[in-house]
GUMIMAR-937595 format. One line per 5 residues: number of its first residue (from 1); for each residue x, y, z of C-alpha. Coordinates in Angstrom, 3 decimals. Layout:
<pts>
NUM	X Y Z ~ ...
</pts>
This chain:
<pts>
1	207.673 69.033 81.109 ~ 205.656 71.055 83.116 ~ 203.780 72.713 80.735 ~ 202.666 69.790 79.418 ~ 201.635 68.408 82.874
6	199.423 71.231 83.725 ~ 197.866 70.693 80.529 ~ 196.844 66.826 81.011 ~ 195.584 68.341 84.792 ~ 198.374 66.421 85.988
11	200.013 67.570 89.419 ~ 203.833 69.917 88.432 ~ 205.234 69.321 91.607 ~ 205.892 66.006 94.475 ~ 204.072 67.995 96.782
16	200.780 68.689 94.749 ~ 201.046 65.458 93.470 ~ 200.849 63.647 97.070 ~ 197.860 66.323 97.549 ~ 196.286 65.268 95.052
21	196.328 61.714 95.870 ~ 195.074 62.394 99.605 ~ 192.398 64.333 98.405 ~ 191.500 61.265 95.853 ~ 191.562 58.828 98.957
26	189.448 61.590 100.706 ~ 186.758 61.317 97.983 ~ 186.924 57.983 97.681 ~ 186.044 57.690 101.028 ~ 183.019 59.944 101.261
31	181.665 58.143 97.974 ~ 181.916 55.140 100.425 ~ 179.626 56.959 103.044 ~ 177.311 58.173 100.467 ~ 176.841 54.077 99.314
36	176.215 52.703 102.379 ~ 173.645 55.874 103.042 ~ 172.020 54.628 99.998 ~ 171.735 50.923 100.802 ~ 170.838 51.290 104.728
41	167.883 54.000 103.587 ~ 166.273 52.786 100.257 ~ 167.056 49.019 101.589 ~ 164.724 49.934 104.385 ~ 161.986 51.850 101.670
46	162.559 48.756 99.340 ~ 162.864 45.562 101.651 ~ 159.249 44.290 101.535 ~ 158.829 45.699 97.904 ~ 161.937 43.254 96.780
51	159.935 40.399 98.772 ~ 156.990 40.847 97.073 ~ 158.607 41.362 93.267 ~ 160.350 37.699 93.514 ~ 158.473 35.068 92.304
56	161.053 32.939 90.315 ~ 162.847 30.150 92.216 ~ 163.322 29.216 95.578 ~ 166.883 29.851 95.382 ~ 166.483 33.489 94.546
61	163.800 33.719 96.848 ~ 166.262 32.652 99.223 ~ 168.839 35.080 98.983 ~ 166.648 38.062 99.146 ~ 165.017 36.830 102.411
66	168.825 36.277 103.524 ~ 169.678 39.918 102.188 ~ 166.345 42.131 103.731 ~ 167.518 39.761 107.566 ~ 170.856 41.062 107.354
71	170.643 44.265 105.685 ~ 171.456 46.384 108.866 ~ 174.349 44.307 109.594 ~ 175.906 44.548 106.066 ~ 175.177 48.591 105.869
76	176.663 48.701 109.884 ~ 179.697 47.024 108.645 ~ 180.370 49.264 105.177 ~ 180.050 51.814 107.859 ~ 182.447 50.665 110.509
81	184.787 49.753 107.377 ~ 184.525 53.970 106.212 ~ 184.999 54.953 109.246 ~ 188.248 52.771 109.834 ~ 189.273 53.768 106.308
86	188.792 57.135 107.326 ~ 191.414 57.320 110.501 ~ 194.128 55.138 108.389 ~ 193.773 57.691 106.010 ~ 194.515 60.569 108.487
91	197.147 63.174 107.685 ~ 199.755 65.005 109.650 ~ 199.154 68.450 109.093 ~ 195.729 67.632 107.209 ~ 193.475 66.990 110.470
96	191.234 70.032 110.214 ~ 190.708 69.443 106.733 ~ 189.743 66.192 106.626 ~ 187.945 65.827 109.950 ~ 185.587 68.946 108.112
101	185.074 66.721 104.820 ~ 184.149 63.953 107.672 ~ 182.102 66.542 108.999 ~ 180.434 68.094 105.524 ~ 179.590 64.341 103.853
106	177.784 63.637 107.235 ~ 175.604 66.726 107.591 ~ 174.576 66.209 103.736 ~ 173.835 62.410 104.343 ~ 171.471 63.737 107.120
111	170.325 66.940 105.828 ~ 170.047 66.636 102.731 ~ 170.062 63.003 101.563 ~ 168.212 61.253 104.433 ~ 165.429 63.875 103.749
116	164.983 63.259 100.555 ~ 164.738 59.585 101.026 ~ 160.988 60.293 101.921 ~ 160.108 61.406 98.761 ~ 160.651 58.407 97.536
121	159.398 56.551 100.223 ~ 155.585 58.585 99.562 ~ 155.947 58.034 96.025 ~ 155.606 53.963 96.946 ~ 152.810 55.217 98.787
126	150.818 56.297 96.691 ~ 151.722 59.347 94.172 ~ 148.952 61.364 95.551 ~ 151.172 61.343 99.077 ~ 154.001 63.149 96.918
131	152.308 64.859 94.928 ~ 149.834 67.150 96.895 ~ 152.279 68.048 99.191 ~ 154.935 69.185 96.732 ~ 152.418 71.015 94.890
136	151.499 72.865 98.188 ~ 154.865 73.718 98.795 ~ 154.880 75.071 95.117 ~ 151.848 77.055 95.452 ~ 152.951 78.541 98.797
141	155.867 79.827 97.212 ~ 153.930 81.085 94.452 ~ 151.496 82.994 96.603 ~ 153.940 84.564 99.120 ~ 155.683 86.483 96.864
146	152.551 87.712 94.876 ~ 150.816 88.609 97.971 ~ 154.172 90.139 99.485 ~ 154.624 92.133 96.256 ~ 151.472 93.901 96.261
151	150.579 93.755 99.738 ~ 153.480 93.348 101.393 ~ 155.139 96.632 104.125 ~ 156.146 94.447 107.352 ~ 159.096 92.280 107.229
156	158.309 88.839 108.370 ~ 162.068 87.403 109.441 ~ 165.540 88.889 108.947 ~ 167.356 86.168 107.512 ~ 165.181 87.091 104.263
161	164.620 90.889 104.108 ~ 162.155 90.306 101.417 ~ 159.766 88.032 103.199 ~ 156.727 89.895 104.643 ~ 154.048 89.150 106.982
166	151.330 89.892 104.333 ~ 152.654 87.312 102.096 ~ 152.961 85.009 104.822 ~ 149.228 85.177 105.405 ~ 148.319 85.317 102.153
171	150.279 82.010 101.394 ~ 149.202 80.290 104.279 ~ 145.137 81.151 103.252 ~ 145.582 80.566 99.946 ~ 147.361 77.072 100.502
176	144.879 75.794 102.803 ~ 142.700 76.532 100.160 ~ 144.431 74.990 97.661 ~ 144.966 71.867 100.086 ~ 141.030 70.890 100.235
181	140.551 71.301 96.798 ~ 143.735 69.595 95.339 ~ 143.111 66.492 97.788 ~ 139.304 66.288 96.216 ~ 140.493 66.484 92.593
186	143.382 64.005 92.883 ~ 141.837 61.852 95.326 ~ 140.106 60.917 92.334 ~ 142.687 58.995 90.200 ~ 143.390 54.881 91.058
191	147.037 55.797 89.723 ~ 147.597 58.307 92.219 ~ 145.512 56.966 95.621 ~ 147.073 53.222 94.897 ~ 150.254 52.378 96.889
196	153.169 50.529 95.067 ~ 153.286 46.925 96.429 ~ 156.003 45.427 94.583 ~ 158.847 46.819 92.126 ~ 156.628 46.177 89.304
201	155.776 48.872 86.115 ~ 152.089 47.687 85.902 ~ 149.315 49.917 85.843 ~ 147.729 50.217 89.172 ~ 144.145 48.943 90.244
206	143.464 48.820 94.164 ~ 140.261 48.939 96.354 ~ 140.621 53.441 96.856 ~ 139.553 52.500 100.635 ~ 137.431 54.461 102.373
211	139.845 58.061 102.573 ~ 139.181 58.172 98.660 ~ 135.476 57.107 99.027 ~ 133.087 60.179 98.798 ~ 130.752 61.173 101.267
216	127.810 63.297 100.078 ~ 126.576 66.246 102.180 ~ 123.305 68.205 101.437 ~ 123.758 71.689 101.508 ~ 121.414 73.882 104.394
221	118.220 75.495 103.022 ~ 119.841 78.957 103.231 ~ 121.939 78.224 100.124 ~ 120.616 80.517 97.640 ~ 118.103 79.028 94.778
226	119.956 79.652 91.974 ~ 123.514 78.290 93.606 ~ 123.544 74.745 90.738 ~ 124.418 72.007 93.643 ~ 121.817 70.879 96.124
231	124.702 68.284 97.268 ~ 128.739 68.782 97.570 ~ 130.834 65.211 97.492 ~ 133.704 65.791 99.884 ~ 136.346 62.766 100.489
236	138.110 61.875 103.911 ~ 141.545 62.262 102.488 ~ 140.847 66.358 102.466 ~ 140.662 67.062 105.841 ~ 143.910 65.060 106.267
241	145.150 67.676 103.214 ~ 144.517 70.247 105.653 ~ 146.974 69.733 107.934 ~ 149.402 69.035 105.033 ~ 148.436 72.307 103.880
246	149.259 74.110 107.437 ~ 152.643 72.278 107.989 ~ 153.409 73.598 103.948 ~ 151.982 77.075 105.274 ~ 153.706 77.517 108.746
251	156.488 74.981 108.817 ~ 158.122 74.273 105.774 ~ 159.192 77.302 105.036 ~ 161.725 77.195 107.989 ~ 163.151 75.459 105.428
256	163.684 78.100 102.968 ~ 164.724 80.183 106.218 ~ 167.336 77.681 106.693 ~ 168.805 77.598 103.387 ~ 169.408 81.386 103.554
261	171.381 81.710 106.510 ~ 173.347 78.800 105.481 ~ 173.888 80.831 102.332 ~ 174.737 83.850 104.327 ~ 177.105 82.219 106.324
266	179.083 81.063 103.681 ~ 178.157 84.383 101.411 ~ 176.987 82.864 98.279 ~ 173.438 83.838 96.376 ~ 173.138 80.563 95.571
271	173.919 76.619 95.898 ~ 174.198 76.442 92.007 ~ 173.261 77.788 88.714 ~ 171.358 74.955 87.253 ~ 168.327 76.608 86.910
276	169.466 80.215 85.210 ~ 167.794 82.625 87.879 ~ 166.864 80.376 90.366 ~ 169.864 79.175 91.896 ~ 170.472 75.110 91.693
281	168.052 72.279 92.473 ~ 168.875 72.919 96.151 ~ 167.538 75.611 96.256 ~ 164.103 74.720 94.915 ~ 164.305 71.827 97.162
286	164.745 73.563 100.668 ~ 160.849 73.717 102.008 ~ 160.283 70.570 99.788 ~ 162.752 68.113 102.023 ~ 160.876 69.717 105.400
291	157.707 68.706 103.258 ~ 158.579 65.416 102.310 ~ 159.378 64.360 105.698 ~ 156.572 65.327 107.584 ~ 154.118 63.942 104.487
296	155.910 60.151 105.407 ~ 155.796 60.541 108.907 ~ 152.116 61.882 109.153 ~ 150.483 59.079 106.396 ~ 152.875 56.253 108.800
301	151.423 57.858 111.521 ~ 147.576 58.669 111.062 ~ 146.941 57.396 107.254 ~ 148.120 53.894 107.583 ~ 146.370 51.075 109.492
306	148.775 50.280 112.535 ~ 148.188 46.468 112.369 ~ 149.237 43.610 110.085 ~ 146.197 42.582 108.054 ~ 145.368 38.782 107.789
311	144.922 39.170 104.134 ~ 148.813 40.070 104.276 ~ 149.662 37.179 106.786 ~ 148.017 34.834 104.228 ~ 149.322 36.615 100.987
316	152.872 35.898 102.455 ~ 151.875 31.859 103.285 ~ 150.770 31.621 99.729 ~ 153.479 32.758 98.155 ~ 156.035 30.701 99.949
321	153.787 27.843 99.447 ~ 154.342 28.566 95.865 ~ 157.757 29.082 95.115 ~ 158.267 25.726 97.224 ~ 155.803 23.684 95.329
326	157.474 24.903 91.887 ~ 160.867 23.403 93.662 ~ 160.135 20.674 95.376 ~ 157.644 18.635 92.620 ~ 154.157 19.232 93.143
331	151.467 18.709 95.823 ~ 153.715 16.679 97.746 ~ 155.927 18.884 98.646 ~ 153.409 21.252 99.710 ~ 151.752 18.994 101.742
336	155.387 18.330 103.442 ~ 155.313 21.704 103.658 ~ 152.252 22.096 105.449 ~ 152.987 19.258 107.639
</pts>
């Protein structure tokens, strides 16, 4: 009989068996934190976007108004329920252990989850605002090793013995580089430069605004004859891509420095083996979190017009003059609604 438990992965024994079960309720439970993670942060990301995609019944229209008010009480209270769920749950014997799962699926919500929540965020933004920076990160990876490898002799940090200075500086020039030029080419593209509005799959058309409008600069009289342009085109958005390009070059890669002594700590190589050589998606996605965050904070923060437009104001009117016109029977009920 217990030969053939072990082979359905069944718990032999009472006392593996109740482990089992505790360790079930244990999971369970951190699934539970990792829902209302999701809900609290992409509800925020996705709030107006839901407003704007409903356009079918007042009823409907209703309920997600209703939903995007009390979002942060719903995701407090999912929380609050865990978290009671959590000391019911509790263990004689089993305290360590399960106050370090509490521990674990909280620094990963934060770390690691939370993080990446921006990438998402920039992508509704506009795919330029993910784009360049992850390619920077990319490039900046590329470019410290192949500077470190053939110019690299002093060693940068300890943490990773093969990280050099010379690589470091190499990365940071070339990505800088890369940074001006990158912004100019995609800068380019309405799919890229337009933000996501709604939850739509449409192909996007917006006014670029003035950051992806090109201003033309004549070049001095020094410029040599036979150089072809009498005129370079440069757009706003790339001196903005330069300090993307320094945080990619000097900051993000505390990220990567991060990662390692976690993995030192716990002596593994890697966090997985999804990518054969390369570790797991983790680990291609240290300096990219670090990336992601400052990208979302920096477009909020300088990009983004810090005022409610009254196109917007009106845009919202209009639609709720609409949906209750389609209910309510016509121009009469507009009018009552205006009234």
């Amino acid at each position: 009989m217990h030969k053939d438990n072990n082979n359905t992965g069944a718990p032999s024994t009472p006392t593996a068996r109740l482990r089992h079960r505790k360790r079930s309720s244990e999971v369970r439970c951190s699934k539970h934190f990792f829902f209302t993670a999701m809900l609290f942060v992409y509800g925020r990301i996705l709030n107006q976007r839901l407003y704007n995609t409903v356009t079918s019944g007042k009823s409907l229209y209703q309920l997600v108004i209703s939903l995007i008010k009390y979002h942060m009480v719903i995701c407090y209270s999912l929380y609050i329920a865990g978290f009671m769920w959590f000391i019911l749950t509790l263990k004689k014997k089993m305290y360590k252990y399960q106050f370090g799962q509490y521990a674990w699926t909280h620094m990963i919500l934060i770390v690691v989850f939370t993080q990446s929540s921006f990438t998402v965020a920039n992508i509704f933004e506009g795919i330029f605002w993910f784009l360049l920076p992850a390619t920077l990160i990319v490039i900046n990876d590329i470019f410290a090793y192949i500077c470190g490898f053939f110019f690299g002799k002093t060693p940068l940090i300890k943490l990773s013995p093969k990280k050099t200075w010379e690589g470091f500086i190499g990365a940071s020039i070339t990505t800088m580089i890369s940074a001006f030029v990158l912004a100019n080419i995609m800068g380019r593209f309405q799919w890229q430069t337009c933000p996501r509005k709604d939850l739509s799959t449409g192909w996007l058309q917006c006014d670029p605004g003035p950051l992806f409008k090109p201003e033309y600069f004549t070049l001095p009289g020094w410029i040599p004859q036979w150089f072809p342009w009498k005129e370079i085109s440069i757009l706003p958005v790339q001196w903005h891509a330069l300090c993307l390009g320094l945080f990619a070059s000097i900051i993000a890669p505390f990220g990567g420095f991060f990662a390692s002594g976690f993995k030192r700590a716990f002596k593994v190589k890697d966090f997985g083996d999804s990518i054969p050589g390369h570790g797991g998606i983790t680990d291609r996605m240290d300096c990219q979190m670090v990336m992601a965050v400052f990208a979302y904070i920096y477009h909020q923060s300088f990009v983004v017009p810090q005022s409610v437009s009254v196109d917007m104001l009106m845009e919202q009117r209009n639609r709720q003059l609409l949906l209750f016109y389609q209910d309510e029977g016509g121009a009469d009920g507009v009018l009552r609604q205006l009234s």
